[in-house]
TIVEX-517371 format. One record per residue (C-alpha): residue number from 1; residue in three letters; x, y, z. Coordinates in nm, 3 decimals, padded with zeros to 5 digits, always signed. Layout:
   seq   type        px        py        pz
   NUM    Ala         X         Y         Z
...
***
This chain:
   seq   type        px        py        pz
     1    Unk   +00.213   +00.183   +02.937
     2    Unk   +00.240   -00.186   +02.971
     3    Unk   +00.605   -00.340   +02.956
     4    Unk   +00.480   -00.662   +02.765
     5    Unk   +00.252   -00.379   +02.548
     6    Unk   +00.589   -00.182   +02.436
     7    Unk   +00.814   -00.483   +02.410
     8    Unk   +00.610   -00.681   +02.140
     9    Unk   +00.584   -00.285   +01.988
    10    Unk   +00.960   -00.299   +02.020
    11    Unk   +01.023   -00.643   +01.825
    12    Unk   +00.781   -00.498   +01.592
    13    Unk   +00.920   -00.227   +01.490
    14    Unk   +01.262   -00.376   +01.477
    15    Unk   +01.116   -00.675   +01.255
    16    Unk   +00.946   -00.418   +01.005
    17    Unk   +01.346   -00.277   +01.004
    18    Unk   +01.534   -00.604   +00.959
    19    Unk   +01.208   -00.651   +00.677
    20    Unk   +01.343   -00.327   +00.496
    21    Unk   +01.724   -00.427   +00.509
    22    Unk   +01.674   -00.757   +00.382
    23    Unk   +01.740   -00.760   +00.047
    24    Unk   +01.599   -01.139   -00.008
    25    Unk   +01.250   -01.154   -00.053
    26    Unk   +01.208   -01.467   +00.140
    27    Unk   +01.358   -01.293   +00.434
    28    Unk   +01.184   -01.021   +00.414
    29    Unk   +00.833   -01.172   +00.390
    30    Unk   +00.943   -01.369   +00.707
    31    Unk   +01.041   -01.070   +00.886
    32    Unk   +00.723   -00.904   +00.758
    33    Unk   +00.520   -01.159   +00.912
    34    Unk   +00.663   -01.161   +01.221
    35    Unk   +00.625   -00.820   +01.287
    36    Unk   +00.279   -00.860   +01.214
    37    Unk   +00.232   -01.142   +01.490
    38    Unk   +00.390   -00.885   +01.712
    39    Unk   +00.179   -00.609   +01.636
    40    Unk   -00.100   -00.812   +01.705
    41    Unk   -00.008   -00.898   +02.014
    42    Unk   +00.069   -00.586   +02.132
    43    Unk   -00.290   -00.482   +02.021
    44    Unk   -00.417   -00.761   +02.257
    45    Unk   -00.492   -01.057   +02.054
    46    Unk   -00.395   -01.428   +02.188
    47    Unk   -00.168   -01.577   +01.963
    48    Unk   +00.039   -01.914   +01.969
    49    Unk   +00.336   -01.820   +01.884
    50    Unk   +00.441   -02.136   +01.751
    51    Unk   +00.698   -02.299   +01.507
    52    Unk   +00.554   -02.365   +01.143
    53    Unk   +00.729   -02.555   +00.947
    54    Unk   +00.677   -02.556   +00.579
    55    Unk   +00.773   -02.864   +00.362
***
């Protein structure tokens, strides 16, 4: 398998678990949505990966 494949998998996975420990729901939308950036990364999609910020 493809080390850049199974790291963004990684960060995934670990961002759906820091999702489920979080127990505000800010944080865990945040987390959420990061781990779905990663996972779509890892299925091959180009993403910029940038800062939003939100006013």
């Amino acid at each position: 398998m493809d080390p850049d494949l199974d790291y963004y998998r990684t960060r995934a996975s670990e961002e759906r678990a820091r999702a489920a420990a979080a127990s505000d729901p800010a944080v865990r939308a945040a987390h959420r949505a990061m781990a779905e950036r990663y996972e779509r990364v890892a299925a091959g999609e180009r993403l910029t990966l940038g800062i939003v910020e939100r006013g």
